[in-house]
C-alpha positions in Angstrom: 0.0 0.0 0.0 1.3 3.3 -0.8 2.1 6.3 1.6 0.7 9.1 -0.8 -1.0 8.8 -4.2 -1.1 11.4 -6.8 -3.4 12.0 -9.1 -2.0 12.9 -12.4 0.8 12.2 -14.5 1.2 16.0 -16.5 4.9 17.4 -14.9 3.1 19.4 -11.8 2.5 15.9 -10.8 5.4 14.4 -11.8 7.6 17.4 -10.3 5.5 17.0 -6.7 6.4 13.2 -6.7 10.3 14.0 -7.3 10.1 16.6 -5.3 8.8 13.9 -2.8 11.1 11.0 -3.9 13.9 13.5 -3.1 13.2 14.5 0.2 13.1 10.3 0.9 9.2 9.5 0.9 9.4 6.9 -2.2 6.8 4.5 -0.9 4.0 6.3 -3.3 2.4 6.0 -7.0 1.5 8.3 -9.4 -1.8 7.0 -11.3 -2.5 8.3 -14.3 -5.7 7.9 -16.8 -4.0 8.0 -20.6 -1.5 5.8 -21.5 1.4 7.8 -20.9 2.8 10.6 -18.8 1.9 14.2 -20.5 -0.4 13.6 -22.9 -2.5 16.6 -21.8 -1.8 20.2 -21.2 2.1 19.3 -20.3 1.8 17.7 -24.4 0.2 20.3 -25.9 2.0 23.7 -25.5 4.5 25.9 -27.3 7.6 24.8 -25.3 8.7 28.0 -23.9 10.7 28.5 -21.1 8.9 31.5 -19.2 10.6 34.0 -17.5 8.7 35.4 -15.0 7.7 39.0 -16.8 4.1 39.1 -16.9 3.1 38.1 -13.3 2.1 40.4 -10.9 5.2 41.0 -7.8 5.0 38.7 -4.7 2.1 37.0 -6.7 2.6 32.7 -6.0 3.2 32.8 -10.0 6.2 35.4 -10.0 7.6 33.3 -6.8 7.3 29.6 -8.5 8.0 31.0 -12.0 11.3 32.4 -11.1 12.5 30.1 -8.9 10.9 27.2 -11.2 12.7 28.9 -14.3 16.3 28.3 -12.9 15.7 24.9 -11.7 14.1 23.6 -15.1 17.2 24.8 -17.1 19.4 23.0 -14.2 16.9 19.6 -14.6 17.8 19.8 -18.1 21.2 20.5 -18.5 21.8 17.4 -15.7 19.5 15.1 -17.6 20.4 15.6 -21.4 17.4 17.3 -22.5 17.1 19.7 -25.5 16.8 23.8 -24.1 18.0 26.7 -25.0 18.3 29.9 -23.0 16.9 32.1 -26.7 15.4 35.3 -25.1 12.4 36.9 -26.7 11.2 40.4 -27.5 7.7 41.5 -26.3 6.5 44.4 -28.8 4.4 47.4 -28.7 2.6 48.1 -32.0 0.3 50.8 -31.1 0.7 54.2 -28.8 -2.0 52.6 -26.3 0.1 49.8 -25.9 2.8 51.6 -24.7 1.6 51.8 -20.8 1.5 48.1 -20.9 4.6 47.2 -21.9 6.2 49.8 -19.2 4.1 48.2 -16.6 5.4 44.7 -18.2 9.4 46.5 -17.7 8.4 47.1 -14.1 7.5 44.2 -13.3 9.9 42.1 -14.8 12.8 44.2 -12.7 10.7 43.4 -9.8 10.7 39.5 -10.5 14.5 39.8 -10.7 15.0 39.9 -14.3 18.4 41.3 -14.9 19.5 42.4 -18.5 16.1 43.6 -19.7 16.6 46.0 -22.5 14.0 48.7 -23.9 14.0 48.4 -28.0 13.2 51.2 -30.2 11.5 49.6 -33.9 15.9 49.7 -35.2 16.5 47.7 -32.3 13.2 45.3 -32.7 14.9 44.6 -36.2 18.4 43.5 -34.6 16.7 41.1 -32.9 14.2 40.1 -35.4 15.0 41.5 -38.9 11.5 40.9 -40.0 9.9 41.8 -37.2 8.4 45.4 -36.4 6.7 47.6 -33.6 6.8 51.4 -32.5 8.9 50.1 -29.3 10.0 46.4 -27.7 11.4 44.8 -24.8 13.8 41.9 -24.4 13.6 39.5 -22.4 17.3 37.5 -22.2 15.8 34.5 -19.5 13.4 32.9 -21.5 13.8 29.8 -23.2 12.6 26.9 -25.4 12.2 22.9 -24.4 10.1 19.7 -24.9 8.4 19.5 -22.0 7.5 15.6 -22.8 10.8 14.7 -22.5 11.0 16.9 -19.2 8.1 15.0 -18.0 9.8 11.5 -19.3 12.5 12.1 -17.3 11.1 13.1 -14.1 9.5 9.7 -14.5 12.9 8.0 -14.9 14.0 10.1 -11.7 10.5 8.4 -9.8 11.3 4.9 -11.1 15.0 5.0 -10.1 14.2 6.3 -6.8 11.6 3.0 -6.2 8.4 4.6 -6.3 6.0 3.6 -9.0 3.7 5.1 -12.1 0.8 3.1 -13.1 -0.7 4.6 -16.8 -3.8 3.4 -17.9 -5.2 3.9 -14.7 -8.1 6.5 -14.3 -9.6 7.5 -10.8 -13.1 6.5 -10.3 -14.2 6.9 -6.7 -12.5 8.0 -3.3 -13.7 6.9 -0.3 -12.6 6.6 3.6 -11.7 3.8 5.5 -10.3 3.9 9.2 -7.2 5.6 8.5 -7.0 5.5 4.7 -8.2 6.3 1.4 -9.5 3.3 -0.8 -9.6 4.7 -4.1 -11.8 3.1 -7.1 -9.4 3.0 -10.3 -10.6 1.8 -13.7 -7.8 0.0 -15.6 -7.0 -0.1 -19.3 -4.5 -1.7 -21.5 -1.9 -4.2 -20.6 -2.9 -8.0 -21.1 -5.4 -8.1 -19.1 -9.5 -7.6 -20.1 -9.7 -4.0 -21.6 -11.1 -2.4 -19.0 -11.5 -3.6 -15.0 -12.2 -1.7 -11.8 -9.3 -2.1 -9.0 -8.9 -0.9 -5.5 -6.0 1.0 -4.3 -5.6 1.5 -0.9 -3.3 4.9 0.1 -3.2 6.9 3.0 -3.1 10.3 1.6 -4.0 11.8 -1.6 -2.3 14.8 -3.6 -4.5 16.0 -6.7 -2.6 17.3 -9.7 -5.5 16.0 -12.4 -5.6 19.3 -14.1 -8.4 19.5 -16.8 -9.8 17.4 -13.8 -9.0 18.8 -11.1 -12.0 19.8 -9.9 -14.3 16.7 -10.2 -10.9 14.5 -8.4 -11.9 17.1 -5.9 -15.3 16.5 -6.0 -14.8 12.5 -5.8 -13.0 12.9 -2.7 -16.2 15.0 -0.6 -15.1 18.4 -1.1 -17.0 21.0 -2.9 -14.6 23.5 -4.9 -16.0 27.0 -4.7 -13.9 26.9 -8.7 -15.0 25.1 -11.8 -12.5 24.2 -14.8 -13.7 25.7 -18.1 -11.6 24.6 -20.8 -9.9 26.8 -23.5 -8.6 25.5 -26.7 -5.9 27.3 -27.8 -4.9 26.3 -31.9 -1.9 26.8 -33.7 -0.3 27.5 -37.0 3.2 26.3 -37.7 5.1 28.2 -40.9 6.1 26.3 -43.8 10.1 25.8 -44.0 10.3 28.3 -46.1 8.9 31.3 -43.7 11.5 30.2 -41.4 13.6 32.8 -42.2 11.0 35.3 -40.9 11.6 34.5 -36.9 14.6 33.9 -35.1 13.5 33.4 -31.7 10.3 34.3 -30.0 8.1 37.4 -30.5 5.1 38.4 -28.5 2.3 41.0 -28.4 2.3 43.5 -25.5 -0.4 41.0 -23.6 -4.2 42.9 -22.5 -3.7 42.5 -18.6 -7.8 41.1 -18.7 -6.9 38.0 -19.2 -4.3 35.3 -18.8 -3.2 34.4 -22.6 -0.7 35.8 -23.8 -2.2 36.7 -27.7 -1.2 35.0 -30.5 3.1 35.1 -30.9 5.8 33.4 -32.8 7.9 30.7 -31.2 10.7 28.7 -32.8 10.2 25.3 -31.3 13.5 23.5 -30.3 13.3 20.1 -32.7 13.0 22.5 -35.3 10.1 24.7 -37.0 7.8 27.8 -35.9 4.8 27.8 -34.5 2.0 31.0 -34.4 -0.6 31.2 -31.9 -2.6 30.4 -30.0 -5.8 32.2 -29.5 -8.4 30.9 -27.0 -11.6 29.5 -27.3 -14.2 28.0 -25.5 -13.8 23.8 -25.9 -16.9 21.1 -25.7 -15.0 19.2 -24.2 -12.6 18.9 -21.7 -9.7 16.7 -24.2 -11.6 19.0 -27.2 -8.4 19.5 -29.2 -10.3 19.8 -32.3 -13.5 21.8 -33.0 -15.5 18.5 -33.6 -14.5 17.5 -30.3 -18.1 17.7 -28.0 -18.6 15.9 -24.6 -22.0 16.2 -23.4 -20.7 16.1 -20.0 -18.3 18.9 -20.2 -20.8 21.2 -22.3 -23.5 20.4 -19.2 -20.3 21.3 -16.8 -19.5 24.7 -18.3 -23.4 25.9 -19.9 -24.6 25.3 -16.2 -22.0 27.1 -14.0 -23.4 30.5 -13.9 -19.6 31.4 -13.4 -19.0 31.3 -16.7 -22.4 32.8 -17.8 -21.0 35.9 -15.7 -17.5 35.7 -17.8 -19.3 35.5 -21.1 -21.5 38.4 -20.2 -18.5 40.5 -19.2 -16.3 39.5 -22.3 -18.5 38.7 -25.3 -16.7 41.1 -27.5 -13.3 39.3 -27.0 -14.9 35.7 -26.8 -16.6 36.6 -30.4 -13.2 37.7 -31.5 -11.7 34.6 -30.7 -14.6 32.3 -32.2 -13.7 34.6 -35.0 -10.2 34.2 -35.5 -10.7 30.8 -35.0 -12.7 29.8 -38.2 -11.4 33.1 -40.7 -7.6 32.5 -41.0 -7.1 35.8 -42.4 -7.9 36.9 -39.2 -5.1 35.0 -37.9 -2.6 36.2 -40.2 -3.9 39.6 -39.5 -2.6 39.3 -35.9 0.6 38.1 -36.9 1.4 40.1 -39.3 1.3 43.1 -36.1 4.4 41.4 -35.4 6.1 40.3 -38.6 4.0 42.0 -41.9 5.7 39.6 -44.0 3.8 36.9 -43.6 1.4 35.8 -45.7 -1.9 33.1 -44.6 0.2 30.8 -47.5 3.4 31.0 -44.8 0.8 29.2 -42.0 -0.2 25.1 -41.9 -2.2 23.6 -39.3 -0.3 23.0 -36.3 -2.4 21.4 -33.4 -4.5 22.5 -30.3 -3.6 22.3 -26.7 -6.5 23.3 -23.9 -6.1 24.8 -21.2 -7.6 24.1 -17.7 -8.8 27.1 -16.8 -10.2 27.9 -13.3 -13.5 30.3 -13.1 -15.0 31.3 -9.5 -18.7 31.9 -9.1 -18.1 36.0 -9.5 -17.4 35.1 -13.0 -13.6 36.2 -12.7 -10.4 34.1 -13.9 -8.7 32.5 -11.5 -5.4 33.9 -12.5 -3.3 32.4 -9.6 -1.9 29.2 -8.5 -4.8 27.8 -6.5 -4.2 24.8 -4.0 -6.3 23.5 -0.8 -6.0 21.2 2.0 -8.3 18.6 3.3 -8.2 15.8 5.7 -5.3 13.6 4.1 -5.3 15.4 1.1 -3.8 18.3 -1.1 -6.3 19.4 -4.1 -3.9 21.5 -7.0 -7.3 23.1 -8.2 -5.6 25.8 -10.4 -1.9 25.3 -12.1 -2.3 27.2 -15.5 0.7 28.6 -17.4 3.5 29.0 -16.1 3.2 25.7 -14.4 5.0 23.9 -16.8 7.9 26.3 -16.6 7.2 26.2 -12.6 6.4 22.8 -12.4 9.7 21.8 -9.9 9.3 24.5 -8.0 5.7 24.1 -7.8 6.4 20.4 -6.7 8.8 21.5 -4.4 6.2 23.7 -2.5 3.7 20.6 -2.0 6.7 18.3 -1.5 6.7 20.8 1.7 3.1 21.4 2.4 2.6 17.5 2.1 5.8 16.8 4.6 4.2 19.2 7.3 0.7 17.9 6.8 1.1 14.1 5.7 3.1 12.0 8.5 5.1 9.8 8.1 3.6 5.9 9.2 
């Protein structure tokens, strides 16, 4: 019988069970419902590196970014896995955007990032000879990875260390007994019948299910006061040949409303470019393509008056996205803010992540890292960008809140 069981195998989950392996506690598993480690929102980003500029001072975000920023380029460099420390430029392409992108300055030099540099549209060009903007800033800390192979080898680093990860194994029912947790798993693949219900007995729980975080939390008595709505996010990739047109990364100056970051340019570090995202409302929780509709997950979002209240307040932007979503010359239109030269025969299809994406009954975003405690258990309700970036110093902090609060038997 395990110690601790966590919920999820995306690299928050992952990074809180090395974290936990680390500090000696290896008699735990890691159950997770696909059949391997990151196929969800750790699988389905643009691979950058963050550095800690957009995220308000003294926020959990800025803390876990920065810190979580120096540790993933250390995990990588000690474990052989593709980075590179590239930098990016943020740019200002309108006079109203120039407030943002000084507030964006500030708080960058107060989450401790040194070498910062202001760009006039000359400057912008050195950077990026193709790109343009009425003023910039670079950003020399952030960086492009594969975050599957980050997650991969966390996994190695779990195995090594003794303590078990179980795939194919999705949560069905938590409930208590005595002094621990017997936990109703459904298991998939393997040799065995295709499907099969299995009991796992654990004495504490730590949820890191992400797009699922709330109903884990829900299966285990406690009634979030947050729901997950999801976001898909799609992305074009340029053709080889529009290579040429990006070096490195190149963002919009961001609209501090909302969490994403607008649609940008990132080289990718196996090779290639990819433009976006955007953000729109998904069907379904796994709804990486527009088709994509689960009955449950439109019930979970159309009946949370949350989100009625977030649609109400921002139907001009959530049209906008819908918009850009199915006209691509709307898409081109926004890149070509950042880099005119591109043309909608530059852009290809290039996949869809979605994001979990944590509303609270007022209707507003839940922007920060969100975690609770119950009785033998840690809940991860929110963990939305930068957690991948953050993700061992996130793992770290509920190494620590699990060490105070989970003893030792």
């Amino acid at each position: 019988m395990p110690q601790t069981t966590i919920i999820g195998g995306g690299i928050v989950g992952l990074a809180t069970a090395m974290a936990l392996v680390r500090r000696g506690r290896n008699d735990l598993l890691v159950i997770e419902a696909e059949k391997d480690v990151a196929t969800h929102q750790t699988g389905h980003n643009s691979g950058v590196i963050h550095s800690g500029l957009y995220y308000k001072p003294g926020s959990r975000k800025a803390a876990t970014c920065t810190a979580g920023r120096e540790a993933m380029y250390r995990f990588c460099a000690e474990h052989g896995i593709p980075h590179e420390r590239c930098g990016k430029i943020v740019v200002a392409t309108r006079e109203a955007e120039l407030p943002a992108l000084a507030e964006l300055h500030r708080r960058g030099v107060a989450n401790g990032l040194n070498g910062m540099m202001e760009l006039n549209p000359e400057q912008i060009r050195e950077h990026e000879p193709h790109g343009t903007g009425i003023a910039g800033l670079y950003v020399p800390q952030t960086g492009i990875v594969d975050y599957v192979a980050v997650a991969r080898a966390m996994r190695r680093v779990i195995e090594a260390a003794g303590a078990e990860v179980r795939t194919d194994c999705q949560l069905q029912a938590v409930r208590p007994d005595g002094s621990e947790l017997v936990l109703t798993a459904r298991i998939t693949g393997g040799l065995m019948p295709p499907a099969r219900l299995e009991e796992i007995r654990s004495r504490y729980l730590i949820n890191c299910a992400g797009l699922q975080s709330d109903r884990v939390a829900r299966l285990c008595g406690l009634t979030p006061k947050l729901r997950i709505v999801p976001f898909r996010g799609e992305y074009y990739k340029l053709r080889p040949e529009a290579y040429r047109l990006v070096r490195n990364l190149i963002y919009p100056v961001p609209d501090a409303r909302f969490p994403f970051l607008g649609v940008h340019l990132t080289r990718m570090i196996h090779g290639g470019v990819g433009a976006g995202p955007n953000a729109v409302l998904a069907l379904s929780r796994h709804g990486y393509r527009k088709g994509n509709i689960r009955l449950a997950d439109v019930l979970s979002t159309f009946s949370y008056a949350g989100f009625w209240k977030l649609a109400t307040r921002h139907a001009r932007m959530g049209l906008g996205e819908i918009y850009r979503s199915y006209v691509k010359g709307a898409f081109v239109r926004a890149l070509q803010q950042l880099v005119p030269d591109l043309t909608a025969a530059d852009l290809v299809p290039g996949g869809a992540g979605v994001r979990a994406q944590a509303i609270g009954p007022d209707g507003k975003l839940v922007d920060d890292f969100h975690i609770e405690s119950a009785e033998r258990m840690i809940h991860v309700l929110n963990a939305p960008s930068p957690a991948a970036t953050a993700s061992i110093a996130i793992g770290e902090e509920i190494a620590e809140k699990a060490q105070r609060e989970f003893p030792l038997t």
